[in-house]
C-alpha positions in Angstrom: -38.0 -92.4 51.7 -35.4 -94.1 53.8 -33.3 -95.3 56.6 -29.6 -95.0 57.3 -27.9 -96.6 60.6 -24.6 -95.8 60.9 -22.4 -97.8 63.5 -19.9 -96.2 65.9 -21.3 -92.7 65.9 -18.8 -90.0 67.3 -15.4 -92.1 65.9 -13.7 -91.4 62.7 -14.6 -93.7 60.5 -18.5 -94.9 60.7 -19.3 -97.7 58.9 -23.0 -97.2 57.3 -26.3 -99.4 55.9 -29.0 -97.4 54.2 -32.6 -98.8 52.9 -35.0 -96.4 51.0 -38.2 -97.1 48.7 -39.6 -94.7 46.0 -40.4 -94.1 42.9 -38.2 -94.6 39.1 -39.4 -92.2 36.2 -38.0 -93.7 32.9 -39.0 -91.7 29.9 -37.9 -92.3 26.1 -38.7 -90.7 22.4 -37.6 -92.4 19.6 -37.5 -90.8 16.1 -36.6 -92.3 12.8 -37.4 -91.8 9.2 -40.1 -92.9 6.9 -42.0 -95.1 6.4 -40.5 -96.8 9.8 -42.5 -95.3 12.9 -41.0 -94.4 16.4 -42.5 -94.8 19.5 -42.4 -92.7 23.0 -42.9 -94.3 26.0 -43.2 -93.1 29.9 -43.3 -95.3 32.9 -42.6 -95.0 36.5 -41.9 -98.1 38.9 -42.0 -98.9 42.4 -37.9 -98.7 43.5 -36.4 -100.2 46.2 -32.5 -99.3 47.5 -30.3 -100.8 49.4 -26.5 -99.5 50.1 -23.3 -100.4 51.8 -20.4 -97.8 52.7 -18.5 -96.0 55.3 -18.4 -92.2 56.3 -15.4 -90.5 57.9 -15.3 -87.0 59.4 -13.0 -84.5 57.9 -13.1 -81.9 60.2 -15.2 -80.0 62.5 -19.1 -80.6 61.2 -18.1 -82.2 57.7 -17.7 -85.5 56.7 -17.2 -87.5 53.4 -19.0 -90.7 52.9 -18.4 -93.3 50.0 -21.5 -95.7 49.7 -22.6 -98.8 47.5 -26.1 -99.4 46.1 -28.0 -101.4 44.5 -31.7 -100.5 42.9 -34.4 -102.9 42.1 -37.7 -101.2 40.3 -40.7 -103.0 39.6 -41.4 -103.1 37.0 -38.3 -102.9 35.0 -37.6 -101.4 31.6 -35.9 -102.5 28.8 -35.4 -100.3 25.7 -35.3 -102.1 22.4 -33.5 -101.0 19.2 -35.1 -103.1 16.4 -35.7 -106.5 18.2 -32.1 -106.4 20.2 -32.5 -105.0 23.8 -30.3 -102.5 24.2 -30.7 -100.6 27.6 -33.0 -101.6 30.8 -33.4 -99.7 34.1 -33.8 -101.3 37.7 -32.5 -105.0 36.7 -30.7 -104.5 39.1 -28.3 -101.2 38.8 -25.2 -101.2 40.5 -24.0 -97.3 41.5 -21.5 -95.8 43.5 -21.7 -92.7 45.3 -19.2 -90.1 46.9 -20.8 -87.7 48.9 -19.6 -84.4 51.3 -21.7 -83.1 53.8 -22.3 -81.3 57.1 -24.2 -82.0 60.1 -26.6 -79.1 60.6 
């Protein structure tokens, strides 16, 4: 669930903020050979979102947007390969999006 503002509305390029909160599933199964044991594990963590980007119409209705964000879950998870950490979800992650769309 979230909220986007996006500043100069009607003018080419709109230069956007977006905050959302939800849910992160992180699921993993690991397998190995005897007599070592693996073990399965499935969480899900209170996520919070936060991005920073611009959107530009291209014509008519459509419009492409480029946006930065950042996720914090809580609480994280951290996937372990013997005793070294090896993955972790929501520490923060960094992603980038590109997105096209229409107005309705």
């Amino acid at each position: 669930f979230g909220l986007c503002y996006r500043a100069r509305a009607g003018k080419r390029v709109q230069p956007l903020a977006a905050l959302s909160v939800g849910w992160l599933h992180t699921s993993i199964e690991g397998n190995t050979e005897s007599p070592r044991q693996g073990h399965s594990d499935d969480r899900w963590a209170f996520l919070l979102d936060a991005g920073l980007g611009a959107a530009s119409s291209i014509f008519g209705r459509f419009y492409v947007a480029g946006t930065a964000h950042v996720h914090m879950a809580q609480p994280s998870v951290t996937i372990h390969f013997v005793d070294k950490a090896v993955a972790s979800s929501g520490r923060p992650n960094l992603l980038f999006s590109l997105t096209l769309g229409s107005w309705l």
